[in-house]
C-alpha positions in Angstrom: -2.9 333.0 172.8 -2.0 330.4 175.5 1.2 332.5 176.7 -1.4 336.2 177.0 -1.7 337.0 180.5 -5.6 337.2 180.3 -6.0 339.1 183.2 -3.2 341.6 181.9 -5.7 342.1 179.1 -8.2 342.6 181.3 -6.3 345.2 182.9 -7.1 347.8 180.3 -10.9 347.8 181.4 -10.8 346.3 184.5 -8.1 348.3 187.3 -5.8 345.6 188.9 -6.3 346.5 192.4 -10.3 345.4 192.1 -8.7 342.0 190.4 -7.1 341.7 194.0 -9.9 342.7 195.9 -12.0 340.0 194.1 -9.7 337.3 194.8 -9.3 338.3 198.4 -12.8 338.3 198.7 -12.6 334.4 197.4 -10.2 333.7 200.2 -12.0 335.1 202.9 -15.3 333.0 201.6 -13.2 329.7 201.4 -12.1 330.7 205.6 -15.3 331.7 206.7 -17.5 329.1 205.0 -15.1 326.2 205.8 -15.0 328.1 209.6 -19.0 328.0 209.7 -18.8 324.1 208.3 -16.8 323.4 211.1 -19.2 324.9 213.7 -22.2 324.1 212.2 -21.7 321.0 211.6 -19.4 319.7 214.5 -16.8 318.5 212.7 -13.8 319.9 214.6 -15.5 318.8 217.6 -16.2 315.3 216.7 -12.7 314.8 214.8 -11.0 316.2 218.3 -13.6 313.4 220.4 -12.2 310.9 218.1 -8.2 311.8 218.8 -9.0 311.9 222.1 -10.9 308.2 222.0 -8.3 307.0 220.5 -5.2 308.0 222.6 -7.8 306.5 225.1 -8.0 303.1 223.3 -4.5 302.8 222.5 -3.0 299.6 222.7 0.7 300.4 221.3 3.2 303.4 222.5 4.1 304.7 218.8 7.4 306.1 219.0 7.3 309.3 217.2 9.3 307.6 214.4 6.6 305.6 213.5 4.2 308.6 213.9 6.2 310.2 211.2 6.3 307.2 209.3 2.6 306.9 209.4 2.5 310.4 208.4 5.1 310.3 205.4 3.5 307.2 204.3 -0.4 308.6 204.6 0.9 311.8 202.7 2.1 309.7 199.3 -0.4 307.2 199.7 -4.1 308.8 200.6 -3.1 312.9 200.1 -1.1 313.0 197.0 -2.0 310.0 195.0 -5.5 309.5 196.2 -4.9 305.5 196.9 -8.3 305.5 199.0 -9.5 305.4 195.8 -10.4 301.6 193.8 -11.5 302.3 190.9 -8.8 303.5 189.0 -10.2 305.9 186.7 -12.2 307.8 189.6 -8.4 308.0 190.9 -7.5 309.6 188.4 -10.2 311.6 187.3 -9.8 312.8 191.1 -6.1 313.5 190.5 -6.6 315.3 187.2 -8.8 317.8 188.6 -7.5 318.2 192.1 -3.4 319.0 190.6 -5.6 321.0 188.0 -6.6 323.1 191.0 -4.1 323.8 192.6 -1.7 324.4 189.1 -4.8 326.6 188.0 -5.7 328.9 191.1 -1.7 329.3 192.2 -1.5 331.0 188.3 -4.1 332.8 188.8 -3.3 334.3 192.2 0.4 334.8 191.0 -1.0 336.7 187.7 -3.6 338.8 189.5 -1.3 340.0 192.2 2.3 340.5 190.0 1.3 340.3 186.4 -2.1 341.6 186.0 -0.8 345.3 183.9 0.0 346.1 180.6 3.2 347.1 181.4 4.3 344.8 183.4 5.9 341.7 181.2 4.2 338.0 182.4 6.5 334.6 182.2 5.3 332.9 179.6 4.8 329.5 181.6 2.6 331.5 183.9 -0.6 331.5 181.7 0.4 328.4 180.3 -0.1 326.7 184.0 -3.3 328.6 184.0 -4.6 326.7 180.7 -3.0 323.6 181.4 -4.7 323.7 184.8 -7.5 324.7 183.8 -7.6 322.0 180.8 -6.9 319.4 184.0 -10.2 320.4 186.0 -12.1 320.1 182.3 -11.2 316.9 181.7 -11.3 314.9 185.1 -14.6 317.0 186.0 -16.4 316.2 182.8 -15.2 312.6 182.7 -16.7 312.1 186.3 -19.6 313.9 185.5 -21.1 312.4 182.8 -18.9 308.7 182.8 -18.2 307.6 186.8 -20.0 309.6 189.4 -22.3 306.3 190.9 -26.2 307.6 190.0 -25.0 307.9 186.2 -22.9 304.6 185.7 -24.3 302.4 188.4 -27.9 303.5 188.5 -28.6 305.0 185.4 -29.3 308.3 186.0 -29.4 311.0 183.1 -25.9 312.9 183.8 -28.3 316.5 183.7 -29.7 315.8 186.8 -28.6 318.4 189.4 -29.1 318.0 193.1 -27.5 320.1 195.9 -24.9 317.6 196.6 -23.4 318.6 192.8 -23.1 321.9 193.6 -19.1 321.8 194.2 -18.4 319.9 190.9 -20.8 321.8 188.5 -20.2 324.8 190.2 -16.3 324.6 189.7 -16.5 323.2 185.9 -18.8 325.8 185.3 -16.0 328.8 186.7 -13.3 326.9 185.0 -15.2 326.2 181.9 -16.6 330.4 181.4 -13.0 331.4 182.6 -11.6 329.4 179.4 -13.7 330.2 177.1 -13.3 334.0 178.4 -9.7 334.1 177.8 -9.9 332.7 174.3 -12.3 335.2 173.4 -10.8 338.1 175.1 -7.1 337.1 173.4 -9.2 337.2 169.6 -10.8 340.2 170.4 -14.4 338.6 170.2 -17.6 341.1 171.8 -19.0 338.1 173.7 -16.0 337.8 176.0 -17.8 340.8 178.0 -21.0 338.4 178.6 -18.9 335.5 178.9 -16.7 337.7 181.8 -19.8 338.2 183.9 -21.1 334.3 183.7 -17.2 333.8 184.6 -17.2 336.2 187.5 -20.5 334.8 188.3 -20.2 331.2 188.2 -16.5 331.6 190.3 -18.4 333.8 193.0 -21.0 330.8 193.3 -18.3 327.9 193.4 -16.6 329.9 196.2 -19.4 331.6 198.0 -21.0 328.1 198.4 -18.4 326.8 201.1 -20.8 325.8 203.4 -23.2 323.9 201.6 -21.0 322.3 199.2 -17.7 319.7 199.6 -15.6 322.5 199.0 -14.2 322.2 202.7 -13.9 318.0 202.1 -10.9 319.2 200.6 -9.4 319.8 204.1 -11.3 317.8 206.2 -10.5 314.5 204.0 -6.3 314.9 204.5 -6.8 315.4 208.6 -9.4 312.0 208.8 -6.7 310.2 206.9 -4.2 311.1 209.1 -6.0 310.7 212.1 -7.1 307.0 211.1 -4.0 305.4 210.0 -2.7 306.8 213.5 -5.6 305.5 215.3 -4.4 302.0 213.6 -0.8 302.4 214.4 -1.3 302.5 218.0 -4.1 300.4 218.1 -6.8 302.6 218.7 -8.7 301.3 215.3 -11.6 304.5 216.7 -13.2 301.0 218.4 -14.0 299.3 215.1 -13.1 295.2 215.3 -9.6 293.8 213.8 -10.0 293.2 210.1 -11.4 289.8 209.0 -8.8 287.2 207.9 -9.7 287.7 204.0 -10.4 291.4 203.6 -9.2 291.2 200.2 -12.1 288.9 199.3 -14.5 289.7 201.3 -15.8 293.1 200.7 -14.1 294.1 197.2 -16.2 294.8 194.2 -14.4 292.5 191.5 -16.1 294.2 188.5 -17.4 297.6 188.4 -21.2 298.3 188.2 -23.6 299.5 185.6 -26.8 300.3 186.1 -28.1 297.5 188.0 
């Protein structure tokens, strides 16, 4: 079952070429609701009046060496491995469903677009990326959801309650979770994979049609602010915020995590 191309399967009721047109229509809702974010909101414009304060602050000439240094070293530290991050298992619960992503919606793109016919023959590790990374988003989503996220452990919140700030995670583990559950029913032949396709379709449609009022578009905005601060440090902007005290590690670090104070 894990190495069945589901949306091969698919193919047999479903023509490939509306497969493509769905996905493409996910695309364009990720550009235009991170585009009407950006405008909306003012982010672009108040990211760009913080470069610009900060070239105006500077205090060191950077060499473009240490630019790229800076760069190199915010990529490993804050992009790939999440290192903004202290507690460790919100790390990697973070990780877990972030590589999940990406391992989970390149497999699907490549499927829908190369693999999704009958007679076309699927690499095997293909759909098994798609449950692994799928099986990622599952686990670091759900352990989040109902184990870390602050107004369950820290303030004792029931893990059920929805506001509008959820509506990225639930929305995604929801997709993920229908898409899953889909494929295993579909590869056994089970009648309820029809139902469980159109809460699938309907869930993913929701996750990506939600752009503007969800964090989908954190996901971009978070790698640039990184980037923009550690350069700001390097020559000596700092976006006018003081030095740091002479015990930061003391001052200011939570030495036990909270629970429901």
């Amino acid at each position: 079952m894990f190495d069945i191309n589901p949306f091969a399967q698919l193919s047999s009721s479903v023509p490939p070429l509306v497969m493509q047109l769905f996905v493409i229509v996910m695309i364009l809702m990720v550009a235009g609701g991170t585009l009407f974010d950006i405008i909306h909101k003012g982010s672009a414009k108040y990211f760009f009046q913080l470069v610009n304060k900060s070239r105006t602050n500077a205090t060191i000439n950077a060499s473009a060496g240490e630019k790229l240094a800076v760069v190199v070293k915010t990529t490993a530290h804050d992009v790939l491995t999440s290192g903004e991050f202290c507690s460790t298992r919100r790390r990697i619960a973070h990780l877990l469903t972030m590589y999940g992503f990406i391992i989970y919606v390149v497999s699907t793109v490549v499927m829908v677009f190369s693999y999704s016919s009958l007679d076309t023959l699927t690499p095997t590790i293909l759909p098994y990326l798609w449950w692994l990374g799928g099986a990622m988003i599952c686990i670091g989503g759900y352990w989040f959801w109902f184990f870390i996220r602050v107004d369950v452990s820290a303030e004792g919140n029931s893990p059920f309650r929805l506001v509008r700030a959820d509506l990225f995670v639930v929305s995604l583990m929801a997709s993920v979770t229908f898409g899953l559950i889909w494929a295993y029913l579909q590869g056994n032949g089970n009648s309820w994979s029809t139902l469980v396709l159109a809460l699938y379709l309907i869930t993913t449609l929701v996750f990506f049609g939600s752009v503007p009022w969800s964090k989908f578009s954190h996901m971009f905005f978070k790698p640039a602010a990184a980037y923009q601060k550690n350069l700001a440090v390097a020559n000596g902007g700092r976006r006018n915020l003081p030095p740091p005290s002479d015990s930061p590690a003391i001052y200011g670090k939570a030495q036990r995590h909270t629970h429901n104070y």
